[in-house]
C-alpha positions as CSV (number, residue, x, y, z in Angstrom):
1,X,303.6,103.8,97.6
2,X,305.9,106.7,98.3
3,X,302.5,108.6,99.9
4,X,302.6,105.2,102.2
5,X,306.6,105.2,103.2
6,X,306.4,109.3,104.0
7,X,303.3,108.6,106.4
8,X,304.5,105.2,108.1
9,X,308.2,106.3,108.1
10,X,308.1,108.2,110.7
11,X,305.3,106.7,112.9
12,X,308.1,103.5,112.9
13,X,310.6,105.8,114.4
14,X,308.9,107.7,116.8
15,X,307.7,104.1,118.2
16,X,311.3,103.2,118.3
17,X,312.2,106.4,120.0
18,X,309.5,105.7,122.9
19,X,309.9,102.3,123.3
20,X,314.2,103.0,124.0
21,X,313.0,105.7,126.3
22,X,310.4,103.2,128.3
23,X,312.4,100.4,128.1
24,X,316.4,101.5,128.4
25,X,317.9,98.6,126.7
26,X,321.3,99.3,124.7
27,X,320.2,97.3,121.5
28,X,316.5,99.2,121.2
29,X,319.0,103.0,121.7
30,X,321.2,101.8,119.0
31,X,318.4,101.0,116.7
32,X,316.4,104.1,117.3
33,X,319.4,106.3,116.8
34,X,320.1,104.4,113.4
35,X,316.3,104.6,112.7
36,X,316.4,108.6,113.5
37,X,319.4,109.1,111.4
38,X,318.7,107.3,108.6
39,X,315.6,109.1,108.7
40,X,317.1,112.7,108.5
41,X,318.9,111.3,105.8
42,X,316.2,110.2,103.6
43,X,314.7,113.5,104.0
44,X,317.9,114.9,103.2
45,X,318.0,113.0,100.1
46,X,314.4,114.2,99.1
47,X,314.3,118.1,100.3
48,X,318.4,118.7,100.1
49,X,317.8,121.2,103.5
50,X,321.8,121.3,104.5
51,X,320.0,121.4,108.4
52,X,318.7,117.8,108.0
53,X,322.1,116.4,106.2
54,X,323.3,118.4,109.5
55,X,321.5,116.7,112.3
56,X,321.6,113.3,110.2
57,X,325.4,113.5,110.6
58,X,325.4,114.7,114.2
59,X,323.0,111.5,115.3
60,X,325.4,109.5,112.7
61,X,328.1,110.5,115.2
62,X,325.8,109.8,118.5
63,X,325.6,106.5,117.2
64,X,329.2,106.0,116.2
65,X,330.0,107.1,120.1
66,X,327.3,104.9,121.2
67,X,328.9,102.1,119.8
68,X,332.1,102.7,120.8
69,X,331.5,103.5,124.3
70,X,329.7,100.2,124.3
């Protein structure tokens, strides 16, 4: 099962990513940038590389901004 979440996990984001760049509605940016973050972050969580905890926090903050400009 965890073989199956490593493979799939990011195949769901990079779809998410693609589909907010074809179709540029805010709701589809917020959720790729949570999907991308929360991405870094599991990886974080299993490799403990300080660069993913990094960019997690950066697109963390991308999507705090997003929000807020919104």
């Amino acid at each position: 099962m965890k073989q199956k979440i490593d493979v799939m996990l990011p195949i769901v984001v990079l779809v998410l990513i693609v589909a907010s760049m074809i179709y540029p509605q805010p709701w589809l940016m917020i959720l790729s940038t949570a999907a991308l973050s929360g991405y870094l972050l599991y990886d974080w969580y299993k490799t403990r590389n300080k660069w993913m905890l990094i960019a997690a926090l950066a697109f963390v903050g991308m999507l705090v901004l997003r929000l807020w400009l919104n």
